[in-house]
Each structure stands twice: as structure tokens, then as C-alpha cells.
N, C-alpha and C positions, 0 to 999 in steps of 0.2 A: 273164747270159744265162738263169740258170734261171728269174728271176721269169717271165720275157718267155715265155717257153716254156710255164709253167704259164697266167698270163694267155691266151694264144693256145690251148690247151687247153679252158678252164675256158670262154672266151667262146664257142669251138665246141659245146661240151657244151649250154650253154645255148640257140644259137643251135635246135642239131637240137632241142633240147625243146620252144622256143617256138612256132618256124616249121615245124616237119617230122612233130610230132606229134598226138595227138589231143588231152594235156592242155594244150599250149599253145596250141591253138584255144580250147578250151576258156576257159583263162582267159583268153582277152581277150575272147570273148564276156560271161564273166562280169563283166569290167571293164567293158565298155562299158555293159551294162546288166543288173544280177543279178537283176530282176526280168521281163524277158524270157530270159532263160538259163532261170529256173524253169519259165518256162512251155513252154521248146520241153526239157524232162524231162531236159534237163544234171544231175549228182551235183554241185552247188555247195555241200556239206556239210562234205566234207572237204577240196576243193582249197584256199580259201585255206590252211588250216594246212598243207598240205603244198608249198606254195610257201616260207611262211615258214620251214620247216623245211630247203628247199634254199637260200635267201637267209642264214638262219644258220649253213650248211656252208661256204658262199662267203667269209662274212662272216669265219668262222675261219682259212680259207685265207689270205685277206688279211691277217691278225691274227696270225699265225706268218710270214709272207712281211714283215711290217713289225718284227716283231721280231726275226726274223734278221738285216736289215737292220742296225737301230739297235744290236743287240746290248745292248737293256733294255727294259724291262713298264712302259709308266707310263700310269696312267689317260687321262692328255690326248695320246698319242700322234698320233692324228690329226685331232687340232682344226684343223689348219689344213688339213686336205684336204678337209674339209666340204663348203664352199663352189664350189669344183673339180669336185669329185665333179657335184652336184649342175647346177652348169652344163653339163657335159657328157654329161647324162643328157638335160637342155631340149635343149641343140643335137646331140644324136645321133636326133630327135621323141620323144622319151618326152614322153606327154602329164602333167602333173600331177595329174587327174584322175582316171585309168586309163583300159586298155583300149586303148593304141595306142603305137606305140613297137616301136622296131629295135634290136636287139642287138648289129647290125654298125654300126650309126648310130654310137650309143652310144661300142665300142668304138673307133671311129674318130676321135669327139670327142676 
């Protein structure tokens, strides 16, 4: 139950940053086209790194939450969720592309 808990946390957190804020307007303006974001004087300087830097907070989350699980660290831990992963990001509208995409889709895939 605790994964589940944290998951349901963690996709909230996100949810309010994407859909409820200004940087995640932001970045998906930027997503969809960063070369009109520049010109209506959006900061696309620092947001992608500071995305990547909550995607690799997330990423550790996960990363601790599968090794408590397995009760072991091995490199290829989650080779076989790749795939999963990835599908249910396409079937939750996350576009491949950038710039479009639900986090409760996602979560729900």
C-alpha cells in the first residue's frame, strides 16, 4: 500500500505543477513550439533543466520504491518495464513529440 500511496501523491504533485501552474503552462507552450514561447518572452532558459531535474527526483523515487520491492540494485532492474512504461504514457495522450499530454491520462493508463 505504501507504493500506491506515494504514486497517488507524487502524480498529484505533478498534476498541480503541469495543469494548475504557471511553469507548467509554460512548458508546454514550450513543448509545442519553443520558438514561439521566445517570442511571446516566456524564460525557456532554464525550464527544460529544471524539468529534468524534477523527472530525475521522480525517477529516484521510483528507483528506491523498486528496490525496496526486489530487495536488490542491479543495473537491468527495469528493462522489462520500458516498454509498459512507454505505452502507457502514448495511451494516457502524451504526444511523442512534446507539448501535449495528461498526467491523470497517463496515470490512469
Amino acid at each position: 500500500p505504501i507504493p500506491l500511496v506515494l504514486f497517488a501523491v507524487i502524480t498529484f504533485f505533478f498534476w498541480l505543477l503541469a495543469h494548475r501552474g504557471r511553469f507548467g503552462r509554460h512548458l508546454f507552450r514550450l513543448g509545442q513550439n519553443p520558438r514561439a514561447a521566445r517570442y511571446a518572452a516566456l524564460s525557456v532558459n532554464g525550464r527544460p533543466y529544471a524539468l529534468y531535474g524534477l523527472v530525475g527526483v521522480a525517477s529516484a523515487v521510483a528507483a528506491l520504491v523498486m528496490v525496496s520491492y526486489f530487495g536488490s540494485a542491479r543495473s537491468d532492474l527495469g528493462r522489462d518495464l520500458l516498454m509498459p512504461a512507454l505505452t502507457a504514457a502514448v495511451l494516457g495522450g502524451a504526444n511523442i513529440y512534446g507539448g501535449s499530454g495528461s498526467i491523470v491520462g497517463t496515470a490512469l493508463a
